[in-house]
PyMOL Python script that loads the backbone (N, CA, C, O; Angstrom):
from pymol import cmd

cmd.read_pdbstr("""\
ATOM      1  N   UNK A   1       1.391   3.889   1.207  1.00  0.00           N
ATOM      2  CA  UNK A   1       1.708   4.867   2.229  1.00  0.00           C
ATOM      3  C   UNK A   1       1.758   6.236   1.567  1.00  0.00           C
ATOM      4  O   UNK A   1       2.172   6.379   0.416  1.00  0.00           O
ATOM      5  N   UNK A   2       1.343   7.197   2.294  1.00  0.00           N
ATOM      6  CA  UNK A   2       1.272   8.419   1.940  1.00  0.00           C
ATOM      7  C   UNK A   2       2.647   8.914   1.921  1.00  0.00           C
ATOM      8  O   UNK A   2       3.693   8.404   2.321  1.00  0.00           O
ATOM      9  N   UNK A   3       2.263  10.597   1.073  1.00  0.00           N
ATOM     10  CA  UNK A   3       3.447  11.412   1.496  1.00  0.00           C
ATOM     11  C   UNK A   3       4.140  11.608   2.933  1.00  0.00           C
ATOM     12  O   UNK A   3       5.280  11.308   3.286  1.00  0.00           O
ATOM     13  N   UNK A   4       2.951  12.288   3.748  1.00  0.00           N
ATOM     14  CA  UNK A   4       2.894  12.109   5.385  1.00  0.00           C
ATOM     15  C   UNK A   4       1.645  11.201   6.050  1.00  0.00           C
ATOM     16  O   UNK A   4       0.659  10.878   5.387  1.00  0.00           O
ATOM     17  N   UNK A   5       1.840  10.836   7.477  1.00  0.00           N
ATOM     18  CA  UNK A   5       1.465  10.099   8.412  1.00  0.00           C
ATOM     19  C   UNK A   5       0.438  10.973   9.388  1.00  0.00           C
ATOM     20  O   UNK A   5       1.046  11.992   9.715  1.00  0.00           O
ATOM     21  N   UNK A   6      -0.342  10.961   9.731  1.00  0.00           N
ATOM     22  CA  UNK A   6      -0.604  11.650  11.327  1.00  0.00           C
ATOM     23  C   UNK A   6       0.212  10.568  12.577  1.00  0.00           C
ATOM     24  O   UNK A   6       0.799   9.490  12.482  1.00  0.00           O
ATOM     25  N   UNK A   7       0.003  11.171  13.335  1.00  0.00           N
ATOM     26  CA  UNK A   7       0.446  10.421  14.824  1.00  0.00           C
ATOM     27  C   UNK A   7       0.162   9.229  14.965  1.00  0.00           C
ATOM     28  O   UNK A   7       0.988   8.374  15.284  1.00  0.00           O
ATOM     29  N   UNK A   8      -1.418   8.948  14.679  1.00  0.00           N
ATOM     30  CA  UNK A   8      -1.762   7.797  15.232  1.00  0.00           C
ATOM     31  C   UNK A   8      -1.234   7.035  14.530  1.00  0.00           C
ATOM     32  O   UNK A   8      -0.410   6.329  15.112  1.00  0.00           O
ATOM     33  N   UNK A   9      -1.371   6.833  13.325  1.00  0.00           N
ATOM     34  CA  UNK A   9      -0.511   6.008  12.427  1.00  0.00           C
ATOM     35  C   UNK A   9       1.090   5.602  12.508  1.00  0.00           C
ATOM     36  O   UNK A   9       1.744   4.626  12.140  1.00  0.00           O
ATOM     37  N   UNK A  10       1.353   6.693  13.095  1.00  0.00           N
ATOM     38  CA  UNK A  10       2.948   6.480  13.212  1.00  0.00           C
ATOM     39  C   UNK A  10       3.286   5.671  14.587  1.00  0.00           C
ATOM     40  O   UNK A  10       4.337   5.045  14.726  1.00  0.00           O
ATOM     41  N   UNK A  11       1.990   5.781  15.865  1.00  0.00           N
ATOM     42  CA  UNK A  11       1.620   4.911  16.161  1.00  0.00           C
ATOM     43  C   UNK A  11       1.782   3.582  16.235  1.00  0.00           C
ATOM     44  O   UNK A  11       2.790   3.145  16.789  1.00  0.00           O
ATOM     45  N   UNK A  12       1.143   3.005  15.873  1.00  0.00           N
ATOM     46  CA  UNK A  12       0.692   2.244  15.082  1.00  0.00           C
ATOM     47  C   UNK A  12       1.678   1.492  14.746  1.00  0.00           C
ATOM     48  O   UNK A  12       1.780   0.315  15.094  1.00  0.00           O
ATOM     49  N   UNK A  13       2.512   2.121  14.022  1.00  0.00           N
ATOM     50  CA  UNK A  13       3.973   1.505  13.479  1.00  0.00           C
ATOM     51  C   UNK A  13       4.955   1.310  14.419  1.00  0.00           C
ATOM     52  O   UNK A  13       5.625   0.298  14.217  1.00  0.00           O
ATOM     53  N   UNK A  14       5.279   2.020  15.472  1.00  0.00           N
ATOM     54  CA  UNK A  14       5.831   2.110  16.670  1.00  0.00           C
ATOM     55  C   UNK A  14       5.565   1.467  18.036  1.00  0.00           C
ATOM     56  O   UNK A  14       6.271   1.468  19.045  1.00  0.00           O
ATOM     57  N   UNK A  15       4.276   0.879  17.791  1.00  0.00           N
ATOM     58  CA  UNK A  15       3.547   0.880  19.071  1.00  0.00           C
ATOM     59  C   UNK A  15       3.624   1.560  20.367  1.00  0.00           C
ATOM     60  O   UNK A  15       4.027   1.334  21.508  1.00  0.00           O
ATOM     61  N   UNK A  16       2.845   2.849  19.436  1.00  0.00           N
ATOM     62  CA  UNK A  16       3.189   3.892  20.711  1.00  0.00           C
ATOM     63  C   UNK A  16       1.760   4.628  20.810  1.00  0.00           C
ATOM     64  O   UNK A  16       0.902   4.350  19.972  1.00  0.00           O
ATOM     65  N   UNK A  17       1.590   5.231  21.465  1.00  0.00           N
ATOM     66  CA  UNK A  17       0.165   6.389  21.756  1.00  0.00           C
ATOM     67  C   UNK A  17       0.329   7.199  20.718  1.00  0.00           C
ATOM     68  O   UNK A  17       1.400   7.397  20.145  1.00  0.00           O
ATOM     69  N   UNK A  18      -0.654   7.653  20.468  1.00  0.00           N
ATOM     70  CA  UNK A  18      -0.164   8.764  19.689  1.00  0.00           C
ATOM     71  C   UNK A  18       0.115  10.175  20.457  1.00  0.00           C
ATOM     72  O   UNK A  18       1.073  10.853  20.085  1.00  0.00           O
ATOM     73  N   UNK A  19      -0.516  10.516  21.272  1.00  0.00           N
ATOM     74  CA  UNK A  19       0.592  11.775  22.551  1.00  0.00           C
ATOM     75  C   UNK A  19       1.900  11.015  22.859  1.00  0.00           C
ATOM     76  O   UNK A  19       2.894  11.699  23.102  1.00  0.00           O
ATOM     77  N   UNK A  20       1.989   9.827  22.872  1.00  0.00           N
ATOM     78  CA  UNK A  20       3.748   9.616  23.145  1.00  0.00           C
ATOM     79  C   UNK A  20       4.658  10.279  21.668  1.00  0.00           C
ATOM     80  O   UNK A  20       5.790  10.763  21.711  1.00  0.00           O
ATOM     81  N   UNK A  21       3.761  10.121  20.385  1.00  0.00           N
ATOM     82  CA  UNK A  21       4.522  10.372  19.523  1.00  0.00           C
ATOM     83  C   UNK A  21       4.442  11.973  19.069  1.00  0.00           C
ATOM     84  O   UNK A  21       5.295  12.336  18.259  1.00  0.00           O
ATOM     85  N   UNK A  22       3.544  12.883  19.505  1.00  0.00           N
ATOM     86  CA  UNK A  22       3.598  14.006  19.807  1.00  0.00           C
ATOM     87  C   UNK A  22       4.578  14.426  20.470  1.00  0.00           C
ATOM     88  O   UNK A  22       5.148  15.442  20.071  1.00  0.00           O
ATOM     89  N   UNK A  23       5.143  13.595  21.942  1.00  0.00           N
ATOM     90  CA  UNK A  23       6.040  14.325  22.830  1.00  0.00           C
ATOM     91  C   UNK A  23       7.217  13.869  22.292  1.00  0.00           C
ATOM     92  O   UNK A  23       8.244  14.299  22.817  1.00  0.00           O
ATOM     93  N   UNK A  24       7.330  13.033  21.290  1.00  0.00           N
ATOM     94  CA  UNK A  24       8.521  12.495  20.833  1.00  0.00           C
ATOM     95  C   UNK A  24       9.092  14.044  19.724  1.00  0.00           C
ATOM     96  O   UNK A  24      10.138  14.657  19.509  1.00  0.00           O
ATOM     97  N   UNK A  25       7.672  14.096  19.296  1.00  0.00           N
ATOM     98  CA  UNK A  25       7.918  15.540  18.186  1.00  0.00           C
ATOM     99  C   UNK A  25       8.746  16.751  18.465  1.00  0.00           C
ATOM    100  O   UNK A  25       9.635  17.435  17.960  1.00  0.00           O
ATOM    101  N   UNK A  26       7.941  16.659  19.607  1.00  0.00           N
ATOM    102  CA  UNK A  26       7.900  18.067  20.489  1.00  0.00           C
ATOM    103  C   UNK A  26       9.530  17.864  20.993  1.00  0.00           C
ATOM    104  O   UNK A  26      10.285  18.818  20.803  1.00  0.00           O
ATOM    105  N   UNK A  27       9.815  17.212  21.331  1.00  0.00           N
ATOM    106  CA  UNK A  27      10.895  16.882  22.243  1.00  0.00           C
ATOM    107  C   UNK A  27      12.435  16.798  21.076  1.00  0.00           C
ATOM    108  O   UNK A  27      13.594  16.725  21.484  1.00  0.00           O
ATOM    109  N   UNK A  28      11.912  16.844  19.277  1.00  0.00           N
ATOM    110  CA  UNK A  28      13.004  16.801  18.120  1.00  0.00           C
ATOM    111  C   UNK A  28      13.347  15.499  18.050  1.00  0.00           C
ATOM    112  O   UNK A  28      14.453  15.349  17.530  1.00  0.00           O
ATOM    113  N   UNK A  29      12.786  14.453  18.397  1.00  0.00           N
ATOM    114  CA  UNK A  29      12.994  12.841  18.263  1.00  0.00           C
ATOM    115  C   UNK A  29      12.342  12.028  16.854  1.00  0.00           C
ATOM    116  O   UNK A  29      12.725  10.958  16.381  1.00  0.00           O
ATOM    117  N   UNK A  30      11.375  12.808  16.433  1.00  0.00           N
ATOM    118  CA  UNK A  30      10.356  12.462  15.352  1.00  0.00           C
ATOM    119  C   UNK A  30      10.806  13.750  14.551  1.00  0.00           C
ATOM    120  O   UNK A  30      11.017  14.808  15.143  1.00  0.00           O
ATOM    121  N   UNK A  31      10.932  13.629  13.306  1.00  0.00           N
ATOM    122  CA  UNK A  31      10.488  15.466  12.252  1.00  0.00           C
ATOM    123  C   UNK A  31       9.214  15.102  12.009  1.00  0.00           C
ATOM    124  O   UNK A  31       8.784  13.978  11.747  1.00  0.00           O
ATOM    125  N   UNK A  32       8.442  16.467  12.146  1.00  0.00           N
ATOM    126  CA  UNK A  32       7.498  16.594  11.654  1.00  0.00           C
ATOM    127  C   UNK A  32       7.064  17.890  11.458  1.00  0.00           C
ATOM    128  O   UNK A  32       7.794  18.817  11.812  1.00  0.00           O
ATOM    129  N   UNK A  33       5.905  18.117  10.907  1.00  0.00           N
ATOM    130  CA  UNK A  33       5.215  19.211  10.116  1.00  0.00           C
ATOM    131  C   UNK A  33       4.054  19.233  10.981  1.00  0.00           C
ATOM    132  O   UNK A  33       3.429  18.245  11.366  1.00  0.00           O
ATOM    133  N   UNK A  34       3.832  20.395  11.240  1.00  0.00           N
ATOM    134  CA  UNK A  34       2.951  20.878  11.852  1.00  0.00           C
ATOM    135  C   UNK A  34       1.587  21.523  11.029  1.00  0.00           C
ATOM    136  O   UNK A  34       1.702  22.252  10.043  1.00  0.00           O
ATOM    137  N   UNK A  35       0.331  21.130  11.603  1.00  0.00           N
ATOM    138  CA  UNK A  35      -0.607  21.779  10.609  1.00  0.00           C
ATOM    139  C   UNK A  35      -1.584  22.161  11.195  1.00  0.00           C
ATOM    140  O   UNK A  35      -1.447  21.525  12.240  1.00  0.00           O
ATOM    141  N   UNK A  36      -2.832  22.949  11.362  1.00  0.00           N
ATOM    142  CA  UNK A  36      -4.051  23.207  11.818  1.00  0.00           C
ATOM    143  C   UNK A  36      -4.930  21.813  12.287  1.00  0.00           C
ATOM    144  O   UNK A  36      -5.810  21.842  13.147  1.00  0.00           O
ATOM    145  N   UNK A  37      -4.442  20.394  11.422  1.00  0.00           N
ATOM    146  CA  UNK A  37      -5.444  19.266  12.158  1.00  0.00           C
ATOM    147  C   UNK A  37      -5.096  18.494  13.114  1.00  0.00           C
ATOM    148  O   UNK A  37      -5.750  17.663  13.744  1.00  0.00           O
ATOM    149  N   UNK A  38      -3.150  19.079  13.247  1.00  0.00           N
ATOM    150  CA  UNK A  38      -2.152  18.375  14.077  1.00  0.00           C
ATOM    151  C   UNK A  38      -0.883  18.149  13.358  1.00  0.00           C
ATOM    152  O   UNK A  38      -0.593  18.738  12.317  1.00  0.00           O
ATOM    153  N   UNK A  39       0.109  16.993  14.137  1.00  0.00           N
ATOM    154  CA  UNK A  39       1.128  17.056  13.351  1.00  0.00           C
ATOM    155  C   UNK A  39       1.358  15.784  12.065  1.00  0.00           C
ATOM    156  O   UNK A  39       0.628  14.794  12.046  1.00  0.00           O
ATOM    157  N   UNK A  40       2.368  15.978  11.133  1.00  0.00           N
ATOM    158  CA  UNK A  40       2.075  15.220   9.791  1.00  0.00           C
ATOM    159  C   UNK A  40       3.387  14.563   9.927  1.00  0.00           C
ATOM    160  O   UNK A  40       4.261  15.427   9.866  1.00  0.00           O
ATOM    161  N   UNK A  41       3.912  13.302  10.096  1.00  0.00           N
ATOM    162  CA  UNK A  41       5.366  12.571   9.650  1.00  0.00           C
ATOM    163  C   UNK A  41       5.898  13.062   8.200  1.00  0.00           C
ATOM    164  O   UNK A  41       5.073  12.899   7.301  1.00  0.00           O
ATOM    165  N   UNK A  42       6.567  13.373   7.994  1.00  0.00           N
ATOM    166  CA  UNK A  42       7.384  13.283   6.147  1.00  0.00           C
ATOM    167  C   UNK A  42       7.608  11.149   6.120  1.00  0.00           C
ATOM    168  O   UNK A  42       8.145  10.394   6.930  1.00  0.00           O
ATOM    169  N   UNK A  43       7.037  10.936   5.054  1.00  0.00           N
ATOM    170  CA  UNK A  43       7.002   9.514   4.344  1.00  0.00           C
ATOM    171  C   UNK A  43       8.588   9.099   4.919  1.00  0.00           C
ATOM    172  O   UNK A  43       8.761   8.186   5.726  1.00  0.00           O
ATOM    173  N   UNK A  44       9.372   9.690   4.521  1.00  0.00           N
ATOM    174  CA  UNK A  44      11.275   8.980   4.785  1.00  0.00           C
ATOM    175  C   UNK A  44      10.928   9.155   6.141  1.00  0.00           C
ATOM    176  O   UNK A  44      10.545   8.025   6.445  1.00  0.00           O
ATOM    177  N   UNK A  45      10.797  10.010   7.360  1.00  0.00           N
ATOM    178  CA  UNK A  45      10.844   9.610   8.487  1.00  0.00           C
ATOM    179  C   UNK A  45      10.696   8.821   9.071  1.00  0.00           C
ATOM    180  O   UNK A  45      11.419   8.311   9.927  1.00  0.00           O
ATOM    181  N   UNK A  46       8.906   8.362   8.414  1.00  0.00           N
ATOM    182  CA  UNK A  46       8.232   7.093   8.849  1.00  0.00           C
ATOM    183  C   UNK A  46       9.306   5.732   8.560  1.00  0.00           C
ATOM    184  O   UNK A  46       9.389   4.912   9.474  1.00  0.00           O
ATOM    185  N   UNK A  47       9.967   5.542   7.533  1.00  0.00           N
ATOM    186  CA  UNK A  47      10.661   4.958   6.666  1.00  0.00           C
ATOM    187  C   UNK A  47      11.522   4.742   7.989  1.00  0.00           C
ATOM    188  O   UNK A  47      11.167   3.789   8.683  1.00  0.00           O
ATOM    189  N   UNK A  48      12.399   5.352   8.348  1.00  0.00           N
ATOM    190  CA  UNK A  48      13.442   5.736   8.971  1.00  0.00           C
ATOM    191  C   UNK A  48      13.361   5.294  10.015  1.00  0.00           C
ATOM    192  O   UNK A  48      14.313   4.629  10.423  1.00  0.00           O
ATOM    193  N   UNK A  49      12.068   5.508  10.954  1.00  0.00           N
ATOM    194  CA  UNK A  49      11.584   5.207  12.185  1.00  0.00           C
ATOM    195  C   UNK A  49      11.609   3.755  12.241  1.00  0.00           C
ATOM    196  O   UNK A  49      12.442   3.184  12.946  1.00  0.00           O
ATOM    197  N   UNK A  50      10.514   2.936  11.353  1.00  0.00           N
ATOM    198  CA  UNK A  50      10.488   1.881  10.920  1.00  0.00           C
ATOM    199  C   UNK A  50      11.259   0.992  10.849  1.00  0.00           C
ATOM    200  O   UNK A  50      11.083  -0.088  11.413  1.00  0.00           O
ATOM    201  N   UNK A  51      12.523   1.358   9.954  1.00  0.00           N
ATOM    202  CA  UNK A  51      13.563   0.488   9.806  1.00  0.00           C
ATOM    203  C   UNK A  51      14.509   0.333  11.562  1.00  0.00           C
ATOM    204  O   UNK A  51      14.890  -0.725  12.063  1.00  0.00           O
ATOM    205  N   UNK A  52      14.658   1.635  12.111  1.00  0.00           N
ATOM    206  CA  UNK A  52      15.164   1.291  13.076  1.00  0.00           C
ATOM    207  C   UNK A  52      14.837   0.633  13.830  1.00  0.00           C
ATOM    208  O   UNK A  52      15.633  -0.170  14.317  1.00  0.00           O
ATOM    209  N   UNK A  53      13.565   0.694  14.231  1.00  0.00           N
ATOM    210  CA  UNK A  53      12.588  -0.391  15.188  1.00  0.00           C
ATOM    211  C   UNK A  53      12.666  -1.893  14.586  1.00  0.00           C
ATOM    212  O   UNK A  53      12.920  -2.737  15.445  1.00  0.00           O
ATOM    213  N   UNK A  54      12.489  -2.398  13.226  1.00  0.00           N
ATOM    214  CA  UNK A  54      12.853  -3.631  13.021  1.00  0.00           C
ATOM    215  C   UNK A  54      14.288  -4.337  12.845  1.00  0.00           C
ATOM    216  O   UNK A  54      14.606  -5.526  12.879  1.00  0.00           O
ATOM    217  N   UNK A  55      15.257  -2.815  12.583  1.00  0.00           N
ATOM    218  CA  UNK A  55      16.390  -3.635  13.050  1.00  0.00           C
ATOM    219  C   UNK A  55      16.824  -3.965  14.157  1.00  0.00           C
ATOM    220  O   UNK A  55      17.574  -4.938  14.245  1.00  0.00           O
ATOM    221  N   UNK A  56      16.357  -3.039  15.557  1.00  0.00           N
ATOM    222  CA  UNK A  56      16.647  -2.796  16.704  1.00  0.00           C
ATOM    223  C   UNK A  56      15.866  -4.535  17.390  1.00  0.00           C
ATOM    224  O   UNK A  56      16.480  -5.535  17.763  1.00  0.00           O
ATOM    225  N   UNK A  57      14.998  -4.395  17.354  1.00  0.00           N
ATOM    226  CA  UNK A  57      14.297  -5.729  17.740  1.00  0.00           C
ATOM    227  C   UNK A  57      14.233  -6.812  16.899  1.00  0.00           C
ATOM    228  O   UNK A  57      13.204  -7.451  17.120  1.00  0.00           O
ATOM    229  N   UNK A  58      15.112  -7.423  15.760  1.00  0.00           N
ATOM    230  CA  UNK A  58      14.759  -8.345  15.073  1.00  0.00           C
ATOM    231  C   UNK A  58      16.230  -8.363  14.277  1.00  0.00           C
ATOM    232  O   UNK A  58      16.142  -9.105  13.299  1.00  0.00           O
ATOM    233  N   UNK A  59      17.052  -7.991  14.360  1.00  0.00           N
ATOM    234  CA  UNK A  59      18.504  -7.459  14.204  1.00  0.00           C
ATOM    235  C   UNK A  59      18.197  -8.466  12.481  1.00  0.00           C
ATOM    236  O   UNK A  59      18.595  -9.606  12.242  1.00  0.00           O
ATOM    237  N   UNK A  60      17.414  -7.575  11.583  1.00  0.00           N
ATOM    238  CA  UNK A  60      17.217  -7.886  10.498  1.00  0.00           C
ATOM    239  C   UNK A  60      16.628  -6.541   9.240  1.00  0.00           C
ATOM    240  O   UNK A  60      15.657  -5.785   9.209  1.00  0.00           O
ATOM    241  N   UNK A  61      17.785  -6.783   8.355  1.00  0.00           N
ATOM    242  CA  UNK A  61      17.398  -5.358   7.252  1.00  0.00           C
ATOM    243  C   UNK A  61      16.348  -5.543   6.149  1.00  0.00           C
ATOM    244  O   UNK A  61      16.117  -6.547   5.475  1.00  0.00           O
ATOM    245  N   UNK A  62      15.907  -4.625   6.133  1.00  0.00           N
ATOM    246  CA  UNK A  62      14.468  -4.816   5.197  1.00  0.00           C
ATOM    247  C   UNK A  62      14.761  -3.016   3.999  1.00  0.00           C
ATOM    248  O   UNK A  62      15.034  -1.826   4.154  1.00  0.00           O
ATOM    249  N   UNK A  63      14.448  -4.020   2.888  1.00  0.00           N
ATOM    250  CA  UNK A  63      14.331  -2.579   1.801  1.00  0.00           C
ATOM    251  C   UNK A  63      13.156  -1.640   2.126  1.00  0.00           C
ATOM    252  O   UNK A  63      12.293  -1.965   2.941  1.00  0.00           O
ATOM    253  N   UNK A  64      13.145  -0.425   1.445  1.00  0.00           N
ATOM    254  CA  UNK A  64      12.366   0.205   1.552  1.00  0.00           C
ATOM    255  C   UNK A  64      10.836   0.038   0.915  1.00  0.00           C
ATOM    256  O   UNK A  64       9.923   0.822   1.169  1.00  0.00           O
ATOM    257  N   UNK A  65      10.705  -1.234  -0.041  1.00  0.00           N
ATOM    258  CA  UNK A  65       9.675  -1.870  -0.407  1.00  0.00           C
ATOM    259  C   UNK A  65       9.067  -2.173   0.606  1.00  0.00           C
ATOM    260  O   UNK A  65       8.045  -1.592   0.972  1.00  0.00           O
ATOM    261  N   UNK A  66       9.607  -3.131   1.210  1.00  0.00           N
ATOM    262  CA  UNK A  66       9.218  -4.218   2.100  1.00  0.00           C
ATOM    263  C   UNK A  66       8.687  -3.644   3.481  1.00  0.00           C
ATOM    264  O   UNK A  66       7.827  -4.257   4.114  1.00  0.00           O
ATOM    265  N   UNK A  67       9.368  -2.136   4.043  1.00  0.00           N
ATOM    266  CA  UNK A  67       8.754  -1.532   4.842  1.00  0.00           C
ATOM    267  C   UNK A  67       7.544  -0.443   4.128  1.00  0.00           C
ATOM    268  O   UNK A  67       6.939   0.242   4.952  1.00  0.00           O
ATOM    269  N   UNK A  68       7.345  -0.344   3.344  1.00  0.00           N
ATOM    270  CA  UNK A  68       6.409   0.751   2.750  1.00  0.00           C
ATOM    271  C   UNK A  68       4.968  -0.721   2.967  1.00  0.00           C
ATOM    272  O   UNK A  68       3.893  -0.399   3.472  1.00  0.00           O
ATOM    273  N   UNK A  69       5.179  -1.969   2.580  1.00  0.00           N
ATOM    274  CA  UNK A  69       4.345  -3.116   2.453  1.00  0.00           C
ATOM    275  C   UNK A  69       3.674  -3.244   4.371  1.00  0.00           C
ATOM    276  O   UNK A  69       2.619  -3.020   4.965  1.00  0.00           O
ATOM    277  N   UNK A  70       4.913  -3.681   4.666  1.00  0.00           N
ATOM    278  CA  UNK A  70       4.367  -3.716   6.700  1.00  0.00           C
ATOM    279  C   UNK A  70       3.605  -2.232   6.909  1.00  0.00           C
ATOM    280  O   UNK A  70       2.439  -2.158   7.296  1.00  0.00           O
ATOM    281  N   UNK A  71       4.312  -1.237   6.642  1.00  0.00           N
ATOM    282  CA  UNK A  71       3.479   0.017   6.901  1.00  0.00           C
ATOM    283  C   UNK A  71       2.263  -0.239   6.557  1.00  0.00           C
ATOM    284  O   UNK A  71       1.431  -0.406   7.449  1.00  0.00           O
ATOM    285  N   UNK A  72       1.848  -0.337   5.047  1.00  0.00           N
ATOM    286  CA  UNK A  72       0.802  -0.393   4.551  1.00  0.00           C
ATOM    287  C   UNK A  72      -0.100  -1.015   5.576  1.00  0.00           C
ATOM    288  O   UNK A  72      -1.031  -0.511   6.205  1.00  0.00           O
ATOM    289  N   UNK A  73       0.382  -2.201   5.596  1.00  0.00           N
ATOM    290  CA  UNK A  73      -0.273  -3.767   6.297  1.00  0.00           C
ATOM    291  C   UNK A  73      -0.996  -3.336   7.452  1.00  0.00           C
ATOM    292  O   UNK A  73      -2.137  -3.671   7.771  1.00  0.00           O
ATOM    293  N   UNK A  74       0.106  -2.236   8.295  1.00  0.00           N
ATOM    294  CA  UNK A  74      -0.170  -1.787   9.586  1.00  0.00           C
ATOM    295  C   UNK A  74      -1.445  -0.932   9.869  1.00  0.00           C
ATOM    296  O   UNK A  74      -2.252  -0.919  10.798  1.00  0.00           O
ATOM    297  N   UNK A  75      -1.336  -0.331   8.889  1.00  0.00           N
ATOM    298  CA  UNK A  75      -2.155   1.374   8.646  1.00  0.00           C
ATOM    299  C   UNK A  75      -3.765   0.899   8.097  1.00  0.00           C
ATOM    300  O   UNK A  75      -4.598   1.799   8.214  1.00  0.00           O
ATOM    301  N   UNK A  76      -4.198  -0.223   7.601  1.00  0.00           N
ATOM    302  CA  UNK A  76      -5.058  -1.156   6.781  1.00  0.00           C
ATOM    303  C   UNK A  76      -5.308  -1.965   8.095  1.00  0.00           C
ATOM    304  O   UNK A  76      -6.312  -1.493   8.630  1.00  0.00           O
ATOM    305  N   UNK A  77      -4.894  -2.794   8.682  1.00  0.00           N
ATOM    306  CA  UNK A  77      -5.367  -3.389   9.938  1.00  0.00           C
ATOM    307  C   UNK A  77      -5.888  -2.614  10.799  1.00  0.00           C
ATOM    308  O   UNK A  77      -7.095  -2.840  10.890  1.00  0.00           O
ATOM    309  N   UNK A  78      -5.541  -1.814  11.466  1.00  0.00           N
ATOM    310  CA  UNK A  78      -5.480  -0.805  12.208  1.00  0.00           C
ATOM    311  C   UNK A  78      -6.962  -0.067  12.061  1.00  0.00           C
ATOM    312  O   UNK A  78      -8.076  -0.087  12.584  1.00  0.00           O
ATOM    313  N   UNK A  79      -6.237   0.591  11.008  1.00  0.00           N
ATOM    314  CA  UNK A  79      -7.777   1.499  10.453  1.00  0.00           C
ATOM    315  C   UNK A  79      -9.189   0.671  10.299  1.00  0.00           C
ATOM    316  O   UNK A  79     -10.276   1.247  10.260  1.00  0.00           O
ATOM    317  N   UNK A  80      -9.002  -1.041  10.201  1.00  0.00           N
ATOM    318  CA  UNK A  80      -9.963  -1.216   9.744  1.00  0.00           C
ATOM    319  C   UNK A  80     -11.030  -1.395  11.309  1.00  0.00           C
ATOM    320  O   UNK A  80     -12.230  -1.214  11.516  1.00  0.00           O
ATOM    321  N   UNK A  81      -9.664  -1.911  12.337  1.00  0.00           N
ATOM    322  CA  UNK A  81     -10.083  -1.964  13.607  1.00  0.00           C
ATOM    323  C   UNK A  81     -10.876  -0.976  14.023  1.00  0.00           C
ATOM    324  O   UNK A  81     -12.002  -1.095  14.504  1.00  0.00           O
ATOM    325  N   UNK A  82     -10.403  -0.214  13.873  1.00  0.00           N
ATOM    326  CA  UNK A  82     -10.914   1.717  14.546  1.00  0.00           C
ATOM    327  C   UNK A  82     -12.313   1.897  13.658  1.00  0.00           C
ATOM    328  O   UNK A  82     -13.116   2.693  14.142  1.00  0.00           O
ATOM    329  N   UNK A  83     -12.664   1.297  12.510  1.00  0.00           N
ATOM    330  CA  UNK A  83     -13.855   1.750  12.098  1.00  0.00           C
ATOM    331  C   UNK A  83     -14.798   0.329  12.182  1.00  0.00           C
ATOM    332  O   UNK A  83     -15.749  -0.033  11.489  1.00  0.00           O
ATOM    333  N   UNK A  84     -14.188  -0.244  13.210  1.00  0.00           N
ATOM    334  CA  UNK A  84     -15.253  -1.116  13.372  1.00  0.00           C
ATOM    335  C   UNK A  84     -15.539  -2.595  12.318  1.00  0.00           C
ATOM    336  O   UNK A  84     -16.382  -3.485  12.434  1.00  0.00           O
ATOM    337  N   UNK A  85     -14.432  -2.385  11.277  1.00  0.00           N
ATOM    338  CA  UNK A  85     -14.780  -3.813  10.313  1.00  0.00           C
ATOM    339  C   UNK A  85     -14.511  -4.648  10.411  1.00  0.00           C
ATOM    340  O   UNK A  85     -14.874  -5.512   9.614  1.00  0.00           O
TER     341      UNK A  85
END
""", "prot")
cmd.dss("prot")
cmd.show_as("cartoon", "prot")
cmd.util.cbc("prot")
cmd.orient("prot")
């Protein structure tokens, strides 16, 4: 996992649109960084986001290894979908 995320990716991790996770931005629910190609997650956010969603639905704690690994997992499936492999 990167430093930062784009949307879709964070996405992805969330199972969300990526304009849902824009309006999440927009709205101070997500931090993020703003840039000329769009907006960028900071790595701990994603982290952060992550963990809450798997504790929230699975009422189970995971290190920050172990979510940097599902991220990965996520972002690698995903991507490979979107380009067709």
């Amino acid at each position: 996992m990167g430093d930062h995320l784009s949307t879709e990716q964070v996405g992805w991790i969330l199972d969300k649109s990526a304009g849902s996770i824009r309006e999440m931005i927009q709205s101070g629910e997500i931090e993020a960084v703003r840039l000329p190609a769009g907006y960028r997650v900071p790595r701990a956010e994603v982290l952060r986001l992550a963990r809450d969603r798997i504790e929230r639905e699975s009422d189970r704690r995971v290190s920050d290894r172990q979510l940097e690994r599902l991220i990965d997992q996520v972002i690698a499936t995903n991507t490979a979908r979107t380009q067709g492999t």
